[in-house]
Backbone bond lengths (Angstrom), bond angles and torsions (degrees), N, CA, C in turn:
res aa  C-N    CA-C-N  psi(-1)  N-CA   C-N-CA  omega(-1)  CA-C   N-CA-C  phi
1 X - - - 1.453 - - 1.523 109.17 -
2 X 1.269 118.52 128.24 1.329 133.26 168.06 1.613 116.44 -58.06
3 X 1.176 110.28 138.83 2.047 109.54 -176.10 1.678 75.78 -128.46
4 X 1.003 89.64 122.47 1.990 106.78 162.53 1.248 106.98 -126.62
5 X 1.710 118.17 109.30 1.516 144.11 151.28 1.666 114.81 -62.82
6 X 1.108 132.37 122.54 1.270 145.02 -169.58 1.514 111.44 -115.18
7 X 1.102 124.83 132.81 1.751 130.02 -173.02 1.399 103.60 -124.66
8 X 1.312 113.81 141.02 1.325 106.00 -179.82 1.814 110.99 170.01
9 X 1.030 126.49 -179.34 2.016 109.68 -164.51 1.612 81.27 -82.02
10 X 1.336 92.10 168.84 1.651 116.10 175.61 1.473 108.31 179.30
11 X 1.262 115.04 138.81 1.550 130.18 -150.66 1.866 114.39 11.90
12 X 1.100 101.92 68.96 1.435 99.93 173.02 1.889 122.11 76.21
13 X 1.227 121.09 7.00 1.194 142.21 -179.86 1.912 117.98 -140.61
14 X 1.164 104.81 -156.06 1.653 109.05 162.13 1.592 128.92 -128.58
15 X 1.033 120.07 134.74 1.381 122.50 -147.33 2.215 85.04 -128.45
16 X 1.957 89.86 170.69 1.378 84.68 168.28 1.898 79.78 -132.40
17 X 1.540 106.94 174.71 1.336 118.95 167.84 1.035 111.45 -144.90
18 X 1.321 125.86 159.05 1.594 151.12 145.14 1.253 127.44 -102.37
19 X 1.095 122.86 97.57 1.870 123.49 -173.57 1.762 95.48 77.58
20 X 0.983 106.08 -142.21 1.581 109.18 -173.92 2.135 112.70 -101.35
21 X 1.296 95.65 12.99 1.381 102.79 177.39 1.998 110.24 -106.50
22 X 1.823 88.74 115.57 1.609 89.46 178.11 1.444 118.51 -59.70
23 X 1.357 100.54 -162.79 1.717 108.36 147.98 1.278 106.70 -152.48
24 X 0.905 118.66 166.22 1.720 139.07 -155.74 1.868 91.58 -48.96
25 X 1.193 102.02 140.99 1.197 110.50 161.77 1.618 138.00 -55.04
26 X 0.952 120.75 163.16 1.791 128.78 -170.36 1.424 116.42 -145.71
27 X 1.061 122.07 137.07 1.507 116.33 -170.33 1.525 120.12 -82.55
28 X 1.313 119.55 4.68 1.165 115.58 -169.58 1.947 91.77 -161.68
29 X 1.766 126.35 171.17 1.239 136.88 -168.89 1.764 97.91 -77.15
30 X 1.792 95.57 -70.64 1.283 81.27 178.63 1.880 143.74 -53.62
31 X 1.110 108.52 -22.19 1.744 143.08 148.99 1.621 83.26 -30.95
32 X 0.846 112.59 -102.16 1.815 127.09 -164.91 1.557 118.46 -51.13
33 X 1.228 109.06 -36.41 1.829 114.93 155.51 1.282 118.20 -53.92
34 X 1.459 109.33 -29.10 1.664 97.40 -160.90 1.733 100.54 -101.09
35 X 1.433 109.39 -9.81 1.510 123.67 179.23 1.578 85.55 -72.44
36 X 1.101 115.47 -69.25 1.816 120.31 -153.87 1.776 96.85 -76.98
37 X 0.890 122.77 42.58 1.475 124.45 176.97 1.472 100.48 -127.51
38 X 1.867 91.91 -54.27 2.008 110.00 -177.52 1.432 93.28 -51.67
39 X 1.671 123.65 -67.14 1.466 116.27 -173.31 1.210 139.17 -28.93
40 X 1.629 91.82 -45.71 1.947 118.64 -171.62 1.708 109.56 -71.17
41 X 1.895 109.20 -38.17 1.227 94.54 143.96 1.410 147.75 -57.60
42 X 1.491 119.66 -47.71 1.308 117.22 160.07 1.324 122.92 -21.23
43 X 1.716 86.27 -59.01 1.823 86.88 -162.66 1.763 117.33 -92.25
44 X 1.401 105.82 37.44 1.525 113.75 -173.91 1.570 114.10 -94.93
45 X 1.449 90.45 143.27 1.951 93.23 -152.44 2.057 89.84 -109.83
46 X 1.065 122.49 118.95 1.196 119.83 -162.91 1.901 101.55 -51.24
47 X 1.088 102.03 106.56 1.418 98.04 161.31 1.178 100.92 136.14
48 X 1.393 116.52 -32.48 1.698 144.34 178.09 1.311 114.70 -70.38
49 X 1.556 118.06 135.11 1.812 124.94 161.90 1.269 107.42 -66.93
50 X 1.317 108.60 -172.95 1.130 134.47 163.48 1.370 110.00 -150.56
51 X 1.625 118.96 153.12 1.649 97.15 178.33 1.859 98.36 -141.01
52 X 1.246 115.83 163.70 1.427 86.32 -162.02 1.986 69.16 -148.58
53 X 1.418 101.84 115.43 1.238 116.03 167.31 2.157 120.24 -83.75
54 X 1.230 98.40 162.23 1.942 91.72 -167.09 1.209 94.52 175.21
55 X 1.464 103.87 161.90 1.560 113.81 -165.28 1.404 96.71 -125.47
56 X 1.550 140.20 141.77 1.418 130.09 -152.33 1.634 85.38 -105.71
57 X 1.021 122.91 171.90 1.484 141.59 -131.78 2.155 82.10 -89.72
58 X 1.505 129.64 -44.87 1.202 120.45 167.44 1.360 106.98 -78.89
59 X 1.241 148.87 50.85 1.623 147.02 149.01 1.569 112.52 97.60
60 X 1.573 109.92 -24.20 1.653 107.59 -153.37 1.912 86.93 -68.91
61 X 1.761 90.05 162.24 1.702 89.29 169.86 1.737 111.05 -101.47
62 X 0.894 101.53 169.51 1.667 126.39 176.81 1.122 137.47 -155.18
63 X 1.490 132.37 153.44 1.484 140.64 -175.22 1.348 109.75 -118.82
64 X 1.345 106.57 150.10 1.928 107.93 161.69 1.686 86.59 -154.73
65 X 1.450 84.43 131.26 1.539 111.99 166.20 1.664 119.78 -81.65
66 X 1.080 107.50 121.98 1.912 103.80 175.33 1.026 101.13 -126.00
């Protein structure tokens, strides 16, 4: 099963999510990339991806696999 982390603004800063649940805010994108990266490790199932979706600082979207 795929876990997709999502980055993106949230209450006035940058946040990452999973399903419709944030996580604490970050003051800046990269701030919040490097949170939802730390997470995606946590939550890595040996054998298993992780995919961590985000929008680059001019709008385009992107992926990185961990």
């Amino acid at each position: 099963m795929a876990v997709t982390y999502h980055v993106g603004p949230h209450d006035g800063a940058f946040g990452y999510r999973l399903g419709d649940v944030w996580s604490d805010t970050y003051p800046d994108h990269d701030a919040s990339l490097a949170a939802a990266k730390s997470a995606a490790k946590r939550q890595h199932s040996e054998g298993s991806d992780a995919e961590i979706a985000f929008q680059l600082a001019h709008g385009a979207d992107a992926r990185s696999s961990k």
